[in-house]
C-alpha positions as CSV (number, residue, x, y, z in Angstrom):
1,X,32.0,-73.5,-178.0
2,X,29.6,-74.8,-175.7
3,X,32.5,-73.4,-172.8
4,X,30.9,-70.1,-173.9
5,X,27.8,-70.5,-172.1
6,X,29.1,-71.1,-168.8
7,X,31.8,-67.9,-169.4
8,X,28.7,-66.2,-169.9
9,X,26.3,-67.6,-167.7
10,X,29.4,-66.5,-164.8
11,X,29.6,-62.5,-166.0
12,X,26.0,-62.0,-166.1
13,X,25.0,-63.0,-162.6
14,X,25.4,-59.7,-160.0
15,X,28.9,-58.5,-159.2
16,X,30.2,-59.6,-155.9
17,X,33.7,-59.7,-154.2
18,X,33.8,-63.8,-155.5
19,X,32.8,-62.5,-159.1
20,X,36.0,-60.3,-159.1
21,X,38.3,-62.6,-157.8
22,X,37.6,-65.2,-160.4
23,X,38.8,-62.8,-162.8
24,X,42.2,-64.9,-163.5
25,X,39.7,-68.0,-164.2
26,X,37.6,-66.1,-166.5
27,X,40.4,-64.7,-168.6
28,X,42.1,-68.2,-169.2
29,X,38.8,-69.2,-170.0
30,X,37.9,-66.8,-172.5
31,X,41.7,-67.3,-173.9
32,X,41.1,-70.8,-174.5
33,X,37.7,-70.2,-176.6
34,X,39.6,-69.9,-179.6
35,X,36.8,-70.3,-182.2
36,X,35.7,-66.6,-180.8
37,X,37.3,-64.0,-183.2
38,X,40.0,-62.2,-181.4
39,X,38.5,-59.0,-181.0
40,X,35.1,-60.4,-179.2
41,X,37.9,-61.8,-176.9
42,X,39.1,-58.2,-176.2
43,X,35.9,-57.2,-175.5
44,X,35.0,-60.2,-172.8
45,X,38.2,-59.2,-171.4
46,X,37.6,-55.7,-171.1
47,X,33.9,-56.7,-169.2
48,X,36.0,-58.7,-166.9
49,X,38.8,-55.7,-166.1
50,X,35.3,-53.5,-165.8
51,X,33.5,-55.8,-163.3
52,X,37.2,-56.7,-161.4
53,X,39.0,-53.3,-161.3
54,X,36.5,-51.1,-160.1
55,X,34.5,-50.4,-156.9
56,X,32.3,-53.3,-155.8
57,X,29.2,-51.2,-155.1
58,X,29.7,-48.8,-158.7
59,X,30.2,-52.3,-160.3
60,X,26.6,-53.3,-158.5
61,X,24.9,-50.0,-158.8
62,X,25.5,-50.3,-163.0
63,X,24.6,-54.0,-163.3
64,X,21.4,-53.0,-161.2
65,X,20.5,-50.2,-163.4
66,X,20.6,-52.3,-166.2
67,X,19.0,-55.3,-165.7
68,X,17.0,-54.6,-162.6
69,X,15.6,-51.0,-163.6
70,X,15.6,-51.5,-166.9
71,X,12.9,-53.6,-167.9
72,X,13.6,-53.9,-171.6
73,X,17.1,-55.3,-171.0
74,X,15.7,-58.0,-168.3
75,X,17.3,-61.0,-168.0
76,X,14.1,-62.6,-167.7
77,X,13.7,-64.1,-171.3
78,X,9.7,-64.9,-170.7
79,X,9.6,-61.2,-170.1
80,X,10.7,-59.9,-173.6
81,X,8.1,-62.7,-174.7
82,X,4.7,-63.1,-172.5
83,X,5.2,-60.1,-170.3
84,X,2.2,-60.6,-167.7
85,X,-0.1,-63.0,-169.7
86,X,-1.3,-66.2,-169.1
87,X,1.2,-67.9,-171.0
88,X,3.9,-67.0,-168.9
89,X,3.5,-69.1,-166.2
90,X,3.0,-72.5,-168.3
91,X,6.3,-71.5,-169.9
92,X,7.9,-71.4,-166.9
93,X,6.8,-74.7,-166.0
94,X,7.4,-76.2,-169.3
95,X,10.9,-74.9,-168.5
96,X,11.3,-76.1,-165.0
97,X,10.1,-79.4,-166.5
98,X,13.1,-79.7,-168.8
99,X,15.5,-78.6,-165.9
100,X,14.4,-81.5,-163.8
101,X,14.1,-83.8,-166.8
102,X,17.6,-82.9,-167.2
103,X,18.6,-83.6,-163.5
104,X,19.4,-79.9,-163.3
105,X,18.6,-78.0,-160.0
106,X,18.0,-74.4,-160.0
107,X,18.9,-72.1,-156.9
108,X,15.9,-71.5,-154.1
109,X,15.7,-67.8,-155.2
110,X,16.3,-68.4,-159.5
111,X,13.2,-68.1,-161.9
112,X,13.7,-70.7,-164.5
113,X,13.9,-68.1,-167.7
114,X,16.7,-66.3,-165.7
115,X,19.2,-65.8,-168.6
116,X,22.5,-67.2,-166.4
117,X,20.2,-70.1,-165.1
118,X,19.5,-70.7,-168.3
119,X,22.8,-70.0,-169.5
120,X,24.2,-72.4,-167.0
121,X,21.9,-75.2,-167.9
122,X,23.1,-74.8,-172.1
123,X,26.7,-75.3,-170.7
124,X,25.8,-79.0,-169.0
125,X,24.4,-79.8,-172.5
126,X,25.8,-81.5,-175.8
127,X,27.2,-79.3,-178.3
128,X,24.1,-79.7,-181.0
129,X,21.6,-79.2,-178.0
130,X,23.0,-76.0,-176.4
131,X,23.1,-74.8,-180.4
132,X,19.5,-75.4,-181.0
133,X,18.4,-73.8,-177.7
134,X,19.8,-71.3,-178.1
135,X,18.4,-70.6,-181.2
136,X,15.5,-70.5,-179.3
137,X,16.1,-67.1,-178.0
138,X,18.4,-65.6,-180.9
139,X,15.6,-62.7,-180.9
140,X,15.7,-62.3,-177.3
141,X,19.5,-62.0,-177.5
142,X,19.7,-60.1,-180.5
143,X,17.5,-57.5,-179.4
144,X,19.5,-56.9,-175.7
145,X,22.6,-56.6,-177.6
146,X,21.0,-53.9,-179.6
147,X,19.9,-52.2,-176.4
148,X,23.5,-52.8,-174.6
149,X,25.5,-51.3,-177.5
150,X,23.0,-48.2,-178.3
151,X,23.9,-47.5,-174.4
152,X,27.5,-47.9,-174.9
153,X,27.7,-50.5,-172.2
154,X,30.6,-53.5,-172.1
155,X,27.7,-55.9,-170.9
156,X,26.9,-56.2,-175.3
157,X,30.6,-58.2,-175.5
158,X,28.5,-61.4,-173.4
159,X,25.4,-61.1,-176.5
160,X,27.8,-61.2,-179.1
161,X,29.7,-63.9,-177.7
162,X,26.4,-65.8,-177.5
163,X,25.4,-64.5,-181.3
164,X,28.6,-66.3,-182.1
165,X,27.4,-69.7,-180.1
166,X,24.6,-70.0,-182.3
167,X,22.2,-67.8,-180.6
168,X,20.8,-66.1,-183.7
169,X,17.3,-65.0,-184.5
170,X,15.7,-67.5,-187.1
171,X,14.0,-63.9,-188.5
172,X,14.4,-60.1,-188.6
173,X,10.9,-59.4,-187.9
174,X,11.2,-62.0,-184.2
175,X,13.9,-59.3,-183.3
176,X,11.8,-56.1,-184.4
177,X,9.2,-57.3,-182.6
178,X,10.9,-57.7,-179.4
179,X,12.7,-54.3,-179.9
180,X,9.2,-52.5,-180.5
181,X,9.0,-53.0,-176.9
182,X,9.2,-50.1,-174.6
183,X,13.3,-49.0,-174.5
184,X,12.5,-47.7,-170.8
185,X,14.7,-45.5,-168.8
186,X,15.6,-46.3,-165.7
187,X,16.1,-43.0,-163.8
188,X,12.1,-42.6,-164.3
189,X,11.6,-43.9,-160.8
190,X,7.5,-43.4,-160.6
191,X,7.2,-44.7,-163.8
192,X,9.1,-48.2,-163.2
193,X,7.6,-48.5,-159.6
194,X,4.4,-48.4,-161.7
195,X,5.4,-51.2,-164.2
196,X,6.9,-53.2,-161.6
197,X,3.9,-53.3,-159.2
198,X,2.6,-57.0,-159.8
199,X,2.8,-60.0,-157.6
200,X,5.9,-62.0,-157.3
201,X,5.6,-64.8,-160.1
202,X,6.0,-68.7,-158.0
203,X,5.1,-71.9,-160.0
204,X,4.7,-75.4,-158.9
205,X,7.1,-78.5,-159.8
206,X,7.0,-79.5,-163.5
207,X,4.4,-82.7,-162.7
208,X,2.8,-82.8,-165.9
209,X,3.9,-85.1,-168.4
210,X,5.8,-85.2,-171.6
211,X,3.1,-84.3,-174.1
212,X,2.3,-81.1,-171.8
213,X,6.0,-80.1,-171.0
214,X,8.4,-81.6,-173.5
215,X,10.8,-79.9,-175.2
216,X,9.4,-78.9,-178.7
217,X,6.1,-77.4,-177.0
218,X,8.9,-75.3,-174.7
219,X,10.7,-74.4,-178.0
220,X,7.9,-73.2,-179.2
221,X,7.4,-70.9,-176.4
222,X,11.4,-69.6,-176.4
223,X,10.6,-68.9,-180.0
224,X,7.8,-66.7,-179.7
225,X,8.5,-63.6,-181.2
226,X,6.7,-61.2,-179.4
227,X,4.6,-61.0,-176.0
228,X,0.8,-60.8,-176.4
229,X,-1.7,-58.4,-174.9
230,X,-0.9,-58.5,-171.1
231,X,-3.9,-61.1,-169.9
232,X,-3.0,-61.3,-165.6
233,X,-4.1,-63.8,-163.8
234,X,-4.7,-64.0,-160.3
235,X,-1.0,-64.9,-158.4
236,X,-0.3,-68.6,-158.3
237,X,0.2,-69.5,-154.3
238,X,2.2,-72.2,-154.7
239,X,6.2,-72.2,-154.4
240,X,8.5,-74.1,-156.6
241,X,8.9,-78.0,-155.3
């Protein structure tokens, strides 16, 4: 099942003329993921024929709409959970921390709670530690499928593949919380230049030790269930190491 990460990981990053050729590789992959129930197959299919077949720039101008414009289905997970506090930038580092610890290396341009990056990193781990992490964000997940499906978008297939994976929310109330956020709308333009005006988030390399950045501290932070008051900071100046 752990294959289902990295299928994932693949159709959530932004369409581009590479993305749709692979579509003959994604399909055998998703074929061979037997353990998903037929029907979710369909579905993952159907994403891939919806990314593949069409025009590369409608393909793009959707996928930016959604994830880009919409801030309540970001693919940011720390945004669904610290928004602009404090917190957010030790759990980013926290994160980074277990990327490195890991011997995992993250694009120049990736945040470390991008969902694919994260994605990505699950399918390099064992079975039983992909499971648990992503437990860690069940409510995150949980709640974007929600979103995904009340819009009627195929993008939902990729959450409930993930639900399936073992990325389900430990309570009800984690993914009420996280849906209480503001369901935005991304044709608001004023409104979401508005919400988006804040300095570019950049952290430093994970150099603090295990008892500050080890995993069950970052658990902690994936499983938070809903983002505090926003508490900014002044911008970190640093760039990732």
């Amino acid at each position: 099942m752990s294959r289902i990460f990295k299928i994932a990981s693949v159709l959530l990053t932004y369409p581009t003329p590479e993305l749709q050729a692979a579509a003959p590789e994604l399909r055998a992959a998703i074929a061979a993921e037997t353990c998903l129930p037929s029907a979710l197959r369909t579905a993952l299919n159907e994403l891939v024929g919806t990314i593949a077949d069409r025009d590369i720039y409608a393909a793009q101008e959707d996928y930016v709409l959604l994830f880009d414009r919409t801030r309540s289905l970001s693919l940011n997970l720390f945004e669904h959970v610290h928004g602009e506090s404090r917190d957010r930038g030790q759990a980013m580092v926290d994160l980074l921390g277990m990327y490195e610890a890991a011997g995992f290396v993250l694009g120049a341009r990736e945040l470390p709670d991008h969902l694919p990056a994260f994605l990505e990193y699950l399918s390099t781990r064992s079975a039983a530690e992909a499971t648990e992490l992503a437990g860690g964000i069940g409510h995150i997940i949980e709640a974007l499928q929600e979103r995904l499906i009340a819009r009627n978008s195929p993008y939902a297939a990729i959450f409930a593949a993930l639900i399936a994976a073992g990325a389900t929310a430990e309570d009800r109330e984690a993914v009420a919380m996280v849906m209480d956020l503001p369901d935005d709308d991304p044709t608001d333009l004023a409104a979401l230049d508005q919400v988006w005006e804040e300095d570019a988030v950049r952290f430093a390399g994970a150099a603090a030790g295990e008892g500050d950045c080890g995993p069950d501290r970052l658990r902690r932070r994936l499983r938070a269930a809903a983002r505090p008051a926003a508490d900014p900071a002044p911008a970190a100046t640093e760039e990732v190491s």
